[in-house]
C-alpha positions in Angstrom: 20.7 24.8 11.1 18.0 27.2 9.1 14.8 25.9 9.4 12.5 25.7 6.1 9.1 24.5 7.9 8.5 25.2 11.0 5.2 24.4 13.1 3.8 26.1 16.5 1.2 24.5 18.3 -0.8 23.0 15.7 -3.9 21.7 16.7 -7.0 20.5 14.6 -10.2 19.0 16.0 -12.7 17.1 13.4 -16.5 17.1 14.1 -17.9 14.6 17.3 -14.5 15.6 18.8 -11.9 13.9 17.3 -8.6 15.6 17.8 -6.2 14.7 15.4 -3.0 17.2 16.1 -2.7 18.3 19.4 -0.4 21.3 20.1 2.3 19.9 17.4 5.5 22.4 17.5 8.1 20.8 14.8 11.2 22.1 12.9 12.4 20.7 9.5 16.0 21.9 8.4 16.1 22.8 5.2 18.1 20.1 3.2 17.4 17.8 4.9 15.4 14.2 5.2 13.4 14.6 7.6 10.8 11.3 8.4 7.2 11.8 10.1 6.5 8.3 11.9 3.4 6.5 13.3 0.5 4.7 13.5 -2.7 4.9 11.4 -4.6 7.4 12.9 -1.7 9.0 14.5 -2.3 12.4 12.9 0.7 12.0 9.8 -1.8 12.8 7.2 -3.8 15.8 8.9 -0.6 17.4 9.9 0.9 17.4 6.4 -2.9 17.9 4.5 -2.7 21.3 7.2 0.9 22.0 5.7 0.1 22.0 2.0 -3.3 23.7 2.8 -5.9 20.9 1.9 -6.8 21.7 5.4 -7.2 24.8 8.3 -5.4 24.2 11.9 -7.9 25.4 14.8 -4.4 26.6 16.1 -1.1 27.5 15.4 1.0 29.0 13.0 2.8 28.0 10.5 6.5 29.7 9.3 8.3 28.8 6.0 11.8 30.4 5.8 11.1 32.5 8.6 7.7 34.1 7.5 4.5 33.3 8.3 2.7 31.5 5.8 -1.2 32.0 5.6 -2.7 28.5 3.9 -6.2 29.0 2.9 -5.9 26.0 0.0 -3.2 24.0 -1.9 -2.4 27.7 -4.2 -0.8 29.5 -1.5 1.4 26.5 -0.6 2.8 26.4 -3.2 3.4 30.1 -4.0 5.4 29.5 -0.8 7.1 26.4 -2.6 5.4 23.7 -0.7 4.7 20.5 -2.8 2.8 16.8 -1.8 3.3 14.0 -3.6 0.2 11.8 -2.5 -0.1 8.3 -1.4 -2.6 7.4 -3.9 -1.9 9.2 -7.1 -3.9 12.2 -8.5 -3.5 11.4 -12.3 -5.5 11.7 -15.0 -5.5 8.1 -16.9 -6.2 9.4 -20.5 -4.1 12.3 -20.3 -0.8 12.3 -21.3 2.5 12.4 -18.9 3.0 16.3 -19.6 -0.6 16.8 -19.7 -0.8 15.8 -16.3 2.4 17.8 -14.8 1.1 21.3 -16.5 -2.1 20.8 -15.4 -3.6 23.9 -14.2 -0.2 25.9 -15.0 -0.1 24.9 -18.5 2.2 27.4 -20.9 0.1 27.9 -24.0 0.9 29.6 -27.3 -2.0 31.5 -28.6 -5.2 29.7 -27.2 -3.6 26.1 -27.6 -0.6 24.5 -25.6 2.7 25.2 -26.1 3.7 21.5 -26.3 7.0 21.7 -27.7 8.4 24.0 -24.9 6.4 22.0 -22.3 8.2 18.6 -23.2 11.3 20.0 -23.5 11.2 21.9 -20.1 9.8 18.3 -18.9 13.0 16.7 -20.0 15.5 18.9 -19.0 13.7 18.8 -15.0 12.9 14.7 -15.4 16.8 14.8 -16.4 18.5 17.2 -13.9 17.0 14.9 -11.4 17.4 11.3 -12.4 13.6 10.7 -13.6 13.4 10.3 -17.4 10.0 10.2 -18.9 8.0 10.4 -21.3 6.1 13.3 -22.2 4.0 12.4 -24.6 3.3 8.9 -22.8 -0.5 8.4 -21.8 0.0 7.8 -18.3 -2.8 4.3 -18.7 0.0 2.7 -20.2 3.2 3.6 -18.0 4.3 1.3 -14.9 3.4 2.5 -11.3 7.1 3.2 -11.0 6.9 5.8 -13.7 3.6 7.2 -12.5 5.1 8.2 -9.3 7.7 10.0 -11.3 5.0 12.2 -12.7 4.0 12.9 -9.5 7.5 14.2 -8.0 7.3 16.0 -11.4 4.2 17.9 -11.1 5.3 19.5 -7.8 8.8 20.0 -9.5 7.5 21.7 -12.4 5.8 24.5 -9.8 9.2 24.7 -8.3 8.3 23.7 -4.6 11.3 23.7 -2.7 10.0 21.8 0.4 8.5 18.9 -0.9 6.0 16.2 1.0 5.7 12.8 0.2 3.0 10.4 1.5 4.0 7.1 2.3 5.3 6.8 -1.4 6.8 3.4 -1.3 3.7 1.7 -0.5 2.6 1.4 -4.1 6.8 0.5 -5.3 8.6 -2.7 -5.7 12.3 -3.1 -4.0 13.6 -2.3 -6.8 11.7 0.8 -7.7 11.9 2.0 -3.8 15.8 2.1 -4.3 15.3 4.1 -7.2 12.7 6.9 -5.7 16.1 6.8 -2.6 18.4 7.8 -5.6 15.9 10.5 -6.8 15.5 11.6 -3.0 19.3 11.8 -2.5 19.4 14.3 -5.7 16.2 16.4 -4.9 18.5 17.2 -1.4 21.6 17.5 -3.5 20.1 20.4 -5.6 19.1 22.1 -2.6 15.3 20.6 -1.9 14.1 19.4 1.5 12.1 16.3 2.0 9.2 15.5 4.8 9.1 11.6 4.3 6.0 10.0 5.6 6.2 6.1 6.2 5.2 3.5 8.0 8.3 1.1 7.1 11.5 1.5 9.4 14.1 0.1 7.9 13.1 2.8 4.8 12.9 5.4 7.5 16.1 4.4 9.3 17.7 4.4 5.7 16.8 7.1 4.3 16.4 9.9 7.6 18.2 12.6 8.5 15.9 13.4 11.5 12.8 10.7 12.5 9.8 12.4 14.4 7.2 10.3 16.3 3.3 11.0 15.9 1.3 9.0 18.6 -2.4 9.5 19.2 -2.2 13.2 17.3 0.8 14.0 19.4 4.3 14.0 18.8 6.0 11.8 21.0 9.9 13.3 20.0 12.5 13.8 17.8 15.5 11.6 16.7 18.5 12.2 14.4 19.2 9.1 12.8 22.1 8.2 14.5 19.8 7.7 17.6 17.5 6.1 16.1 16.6 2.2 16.0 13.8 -0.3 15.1 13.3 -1.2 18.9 12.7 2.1 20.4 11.2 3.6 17.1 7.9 1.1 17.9 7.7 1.5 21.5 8.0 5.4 20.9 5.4 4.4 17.7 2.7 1.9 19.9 3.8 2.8 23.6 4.3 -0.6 24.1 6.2 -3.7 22.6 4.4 -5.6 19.5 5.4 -9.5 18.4 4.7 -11.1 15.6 3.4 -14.8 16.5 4.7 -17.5 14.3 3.4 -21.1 14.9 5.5 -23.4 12.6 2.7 -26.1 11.7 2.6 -28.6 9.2 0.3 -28.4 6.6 -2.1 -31.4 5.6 -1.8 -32.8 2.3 -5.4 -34.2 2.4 -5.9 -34.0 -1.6 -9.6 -32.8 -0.1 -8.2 -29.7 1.4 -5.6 -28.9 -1.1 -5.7 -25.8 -3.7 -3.8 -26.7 -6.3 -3.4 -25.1 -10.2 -2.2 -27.2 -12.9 -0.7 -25.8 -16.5 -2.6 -22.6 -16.2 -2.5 -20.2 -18.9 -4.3 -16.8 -19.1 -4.7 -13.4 -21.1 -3.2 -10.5 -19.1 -3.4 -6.7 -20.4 0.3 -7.4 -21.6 2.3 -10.3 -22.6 4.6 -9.9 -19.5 1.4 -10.0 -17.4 -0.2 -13.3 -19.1 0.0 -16.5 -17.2 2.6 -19.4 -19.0 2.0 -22.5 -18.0 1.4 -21.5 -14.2 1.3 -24.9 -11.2 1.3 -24.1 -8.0 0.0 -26.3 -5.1 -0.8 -25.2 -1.4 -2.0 -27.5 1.2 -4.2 -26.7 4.2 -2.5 -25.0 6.5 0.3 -23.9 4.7 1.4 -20.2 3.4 2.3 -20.0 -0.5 4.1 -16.7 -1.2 4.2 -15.3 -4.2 7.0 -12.4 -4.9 7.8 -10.7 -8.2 8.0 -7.2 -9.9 4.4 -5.9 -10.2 3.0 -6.3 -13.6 4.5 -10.0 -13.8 0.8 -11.8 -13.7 -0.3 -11.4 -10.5 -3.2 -9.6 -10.7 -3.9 -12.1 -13.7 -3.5 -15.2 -11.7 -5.9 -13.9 -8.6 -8.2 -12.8 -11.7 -8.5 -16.0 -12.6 -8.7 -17.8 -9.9 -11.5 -15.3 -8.5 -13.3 -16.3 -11.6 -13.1 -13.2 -13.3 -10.4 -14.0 -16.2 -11.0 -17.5 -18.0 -8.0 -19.6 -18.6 -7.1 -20.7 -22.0 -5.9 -24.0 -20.8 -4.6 -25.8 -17.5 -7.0 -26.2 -14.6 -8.0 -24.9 -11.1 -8.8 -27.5 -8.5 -10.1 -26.7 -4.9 -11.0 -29.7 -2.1 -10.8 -32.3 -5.2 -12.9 -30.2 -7.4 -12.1 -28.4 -10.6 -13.2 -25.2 -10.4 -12.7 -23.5 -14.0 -16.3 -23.2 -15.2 -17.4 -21.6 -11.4 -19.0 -18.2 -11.7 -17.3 -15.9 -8.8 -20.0 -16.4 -6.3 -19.7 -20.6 -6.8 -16.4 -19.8 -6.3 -17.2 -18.0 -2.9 -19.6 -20.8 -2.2 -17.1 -23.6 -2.1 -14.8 -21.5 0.9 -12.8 -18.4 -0.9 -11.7 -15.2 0.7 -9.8 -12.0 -1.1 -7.8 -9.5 0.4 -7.6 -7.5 -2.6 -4.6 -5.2 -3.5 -6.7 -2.1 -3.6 -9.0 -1.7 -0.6 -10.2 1.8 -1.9 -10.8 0.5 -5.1 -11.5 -2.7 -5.1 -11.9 -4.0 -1.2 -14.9 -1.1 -0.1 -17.7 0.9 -1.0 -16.5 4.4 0.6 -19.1 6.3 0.8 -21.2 3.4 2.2 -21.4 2.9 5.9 -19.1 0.0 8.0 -22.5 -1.7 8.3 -22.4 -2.2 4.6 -19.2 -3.2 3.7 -19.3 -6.0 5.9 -21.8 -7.8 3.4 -19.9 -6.8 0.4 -19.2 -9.5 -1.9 -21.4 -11.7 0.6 -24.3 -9.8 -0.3 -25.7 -13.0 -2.1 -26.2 -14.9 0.6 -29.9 -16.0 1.8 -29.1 -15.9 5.6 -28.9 -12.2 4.9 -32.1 -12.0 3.7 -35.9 -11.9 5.1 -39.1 -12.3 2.9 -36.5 -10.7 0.1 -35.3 -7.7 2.2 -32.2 -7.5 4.6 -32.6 -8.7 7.9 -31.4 -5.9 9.4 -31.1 -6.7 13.0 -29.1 -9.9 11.9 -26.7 -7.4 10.0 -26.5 -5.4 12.9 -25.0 -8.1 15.2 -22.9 -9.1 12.5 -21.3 -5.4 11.5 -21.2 -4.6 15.6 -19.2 -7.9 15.8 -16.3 -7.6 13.1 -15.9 -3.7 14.3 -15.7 -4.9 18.0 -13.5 -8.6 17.2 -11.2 -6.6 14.9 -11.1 -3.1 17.0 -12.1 -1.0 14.3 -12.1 2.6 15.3 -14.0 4.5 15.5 -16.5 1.7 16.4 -19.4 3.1 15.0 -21.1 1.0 12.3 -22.7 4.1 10.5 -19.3 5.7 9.7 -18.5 6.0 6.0 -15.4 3.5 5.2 -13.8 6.3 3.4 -13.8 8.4 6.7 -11.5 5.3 8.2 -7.9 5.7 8.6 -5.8 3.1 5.9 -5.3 0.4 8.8 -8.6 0.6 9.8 -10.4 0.2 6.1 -7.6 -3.2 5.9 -9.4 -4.8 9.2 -12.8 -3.8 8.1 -11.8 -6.0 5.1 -10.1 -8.7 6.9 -12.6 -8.8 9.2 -15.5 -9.1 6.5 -13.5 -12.3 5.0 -12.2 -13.8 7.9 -15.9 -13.6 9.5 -16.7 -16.6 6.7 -14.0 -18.6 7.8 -12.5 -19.2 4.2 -10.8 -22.0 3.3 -8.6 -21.1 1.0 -7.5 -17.1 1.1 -5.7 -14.9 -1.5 -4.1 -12.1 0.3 -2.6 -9.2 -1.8 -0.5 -6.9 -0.4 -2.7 -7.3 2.6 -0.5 -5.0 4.8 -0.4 -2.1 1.9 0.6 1.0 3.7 0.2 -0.1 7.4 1.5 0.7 10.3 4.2 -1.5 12.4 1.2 -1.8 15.3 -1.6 -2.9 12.2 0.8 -5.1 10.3 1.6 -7.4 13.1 -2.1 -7.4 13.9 -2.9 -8.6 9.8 0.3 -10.9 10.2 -1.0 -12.7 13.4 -4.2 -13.3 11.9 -3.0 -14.7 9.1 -0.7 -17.3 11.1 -4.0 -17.9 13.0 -5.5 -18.6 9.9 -3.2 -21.0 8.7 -2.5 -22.6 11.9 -6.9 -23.4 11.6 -6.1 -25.2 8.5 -6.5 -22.1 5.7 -5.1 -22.6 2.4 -3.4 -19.1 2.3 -1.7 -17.2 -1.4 0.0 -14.5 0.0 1.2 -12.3 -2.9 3.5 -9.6 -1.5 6.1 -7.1 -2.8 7.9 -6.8 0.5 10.5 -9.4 0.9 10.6 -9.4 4.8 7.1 -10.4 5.1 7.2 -12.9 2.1 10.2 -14.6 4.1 8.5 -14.1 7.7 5.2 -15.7 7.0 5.6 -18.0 4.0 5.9 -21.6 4.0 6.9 -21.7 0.7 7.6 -19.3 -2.2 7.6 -18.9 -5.7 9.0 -16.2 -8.1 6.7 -15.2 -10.6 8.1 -13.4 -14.2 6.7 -12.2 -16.9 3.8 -14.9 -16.1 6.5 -17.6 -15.5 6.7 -19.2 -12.6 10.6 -19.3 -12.9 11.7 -20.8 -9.1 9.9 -22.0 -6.2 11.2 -23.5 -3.1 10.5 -24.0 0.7 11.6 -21.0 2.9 13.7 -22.2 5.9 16.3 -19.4 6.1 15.0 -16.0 5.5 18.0 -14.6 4.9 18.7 -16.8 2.1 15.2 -16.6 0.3 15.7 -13.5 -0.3 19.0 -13.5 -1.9 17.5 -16.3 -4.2 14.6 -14.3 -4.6 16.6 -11.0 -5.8 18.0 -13.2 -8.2 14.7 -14.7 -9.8 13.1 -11.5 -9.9 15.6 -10.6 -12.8 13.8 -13.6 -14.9 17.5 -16.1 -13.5 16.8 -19.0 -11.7 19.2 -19.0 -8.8 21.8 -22.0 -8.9 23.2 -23.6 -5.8 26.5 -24.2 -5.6 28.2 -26.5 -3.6 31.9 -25.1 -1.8 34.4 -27.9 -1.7 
């Protein structure tokens, strides 16, 4: 088969002597699906920042359709019709959906835009390919779903034929990944080839045509799908075998240890998204997952539990104690932990040092604190600790958490919270665009947690770790909680999930 992309010895070295591609030869067909597999820190996003020219190889060449192609920055990509569709979208919020798809190549009539011939050139691309928006929508008010149609879009629009997307599911319900597979399955029909970069398996082992392994900045080898499976994907992935460690323990229901909500009702940025009559009860040592179509009041409930949304009626009660009129740090006070959903934007400071974002949102606390400055030697031992107990790499305090790889930023977090031993811990999403190797390490940890006695939400879009960790689970829509149940049979809590996400309670029926 022609190849459309093809790599030679690609190396690139970062400053203290990091290598993160190491003599990386690689051939995509065009056409074709073609995943790029591994851990965080495995050298996925280098290798494809180095392909759309975000960044310079040390070494190697690079060859698209047989020529050389000289990258000096994201312009000559795509003259050579390479797009990226990012993991965390590059949108402007304000602007509108076309707005944000011409930018920088915007057709203009006279000095202003020519918007009638951009919406309708919009609408006949969004249409050939299966992704109807908008134009004129402002892209603060469309669904994630939609955004990361204006994404595929903008690289559309500049007519890339070899297209890059990173890790683009991590940010997609079920229902919404089946739909960006649809749109995958046309981009390849109209004679597009796809790079794929994931950390999810079973979407890799769906979706491939070919599967390549990155391990340590290396590649490990190359698999068409049919050789491919879960098993010898993660030992090629991590080197060696993983488990995930599952301690079935009953929970206390000690009303002093309990978390419990009761008729809650809260204002969400939409109707869909404001809580109805919410109660939800979680003993110590016991999992609660929530699952539901993002939007349906989940970031409304955690909200307001946190102590950052105040309910309009129904109360919150933690170890016997109602909690409702609790500022946030009261809140912390009694025993609360967050895993938020967004570590960039809502779990770390980035451009502060490890050091520092180990006290975030803990900064309050007088233990920290010596004749009204930071004890800094006390910090020390602390920061050195969670980077050593949680194997944070690299394990250098002083690092920026924005110079950290995704899994790494996620166990700085975990680390900060689990350091305080909370009580009771909302996890969101907490293993958001991790690898196999850093998602069994969050998963474990959150069993040992629970198995300590840990009140634990666990609010999740992905159904295999909803039904893998959770005691119980309840189906949240449109800020309903419309089923709930105990999960004994994962295979069957997630068919009665699928149904309940559609807003229908699933009925049992009894075979005669």
């Amino acid at each position: 088969m022609k190849a459309a992309l093809r790599l030679e010895s690609i190396t690139k070295t970062f400053p203290g002597g990091i290598i993160a591609n190491h003599d990386i030869s690689l051939e995509v067909y065009e056409g074709e699906i073609h995943s790029i597999i591994g851990e965080n820190g495995a050298g996925k996003t280098t290798l494809m920042k180095i392909i759309s020219g975000l960044l310079k190889p040390d070494k190697g060449k690079i060859y698209v359709y047989g020529r050389e192609a000289k990258l000096s920055g994201p312009l000559d990509a795509i003259s050579y019709k390479i797009g990226m569709v990012h993991q965390h979208f590059v949108l402007i919020p304000r602007f509108t959906v076309a707005e944000n798809i011409v930018l920088g190549m915007e057709k203009k009539k006279g000095l202003n835009l020519d918007k009638e011939w951009i919406n309708e050139h919009i609408r006949k691309i969004s249409t050939r390919y299966g992704m109807e928006v908008d134009p004129t929508a402002r892209i603060e008010e469309i669904p994630v779903g939609e955004k990361q149609k204006v994404e595929i879009l903008k690289v559309l629009y500049r007519n890339a034929n070899i297209i890059i997307f990173d890790e683009p599911t991590s940010v997609l319900s079920p229902e919404e990944i089946k739909e960006l597979f649809k749109i995958f399955r046309l981009l390849i029909k109209n004679g597009k080839t796809i790079l794929f970069i994931s950390h999810k398996l079973k979407e890799v082992l769906e979706i491939s045509d070919r599967i390549t392994v990155l391990r340590k900045g290396m590649k490990v080898g190359t698999l068409l799908r049919t050789e491919a499976t879960s098993n010898n994907l993660a030992e090629m992935m991590i080197g060696n075998k993983q488990r995930l460690i599952i301690q079935k323990e009953k929970g206390s229901s000690e009303k002093d240890k309990q978390f419990q909500i009761e008729d809650l009702e809260a204002k969400g940025s939409t109707l869909a998204s404001s809580l109805k009559n919410i109660s939800i009860k979680i003993n110590s040592g016991e999992i609660l997952g929530i699952a539901g179509v993002e939007g349906n009041g989940q970031e409304t409930l955690v909200n307001t539990i946190i102590g950052i949304i105040p309910p309009s009626k129904g109360r919150i009660i933690f170890k016997g104690r109602e909690m409702n009129k609790l500022t946030p740090i009261e809140r912390r006070e009694m025993g609360i932990g967050i895993i938020p959903s967004d570590r960039q934007k809502e779990g770390l400071l980035l451009r502060a040092p490890v050091k520092e974002n180990c006290l975030l949102g803990y900064q309050y606390k007088k233990e920290y604190y010596r004749f009204g400055t930071f004890k800094e030697d006390y910090i020390y031992e602390i920061s050195r600790k969670i980077v050593s107990e949680y194997d944070i790499q690299p394990p250098n305090i002083y690092t920026k958490a924005a110079d950290l790889s995704g899994g790494n930023q996620q166990r700085l977090i975990l680390g900060r919270e689990l350091y305080h031993n909370p009580e009771f811990l909302i996890a969101v999403r907490p293993t958001r665009g991790l690898d196999l190797k850093s998602t069994i390490y969050i998963h474990n940890k959150l069993i040992e947690m629970k198995n300590k006695g840990t009140c634990i939400l666990l609010i999740s879009y992905d159904l295999d770790e909803l039904t893998e960790l959770s005691d119980k689970i309840a189906v949240i829509y449109e800020g309903k909680i419309i089923d709930s149940f105990i999960n004994t049979e994962s295979e069957k809590s997630k068919i009665r999930i699928g149904v309940a996400l559609g807003g229908v309670k699933y009925e049992i029926t009894e075979t005669k």
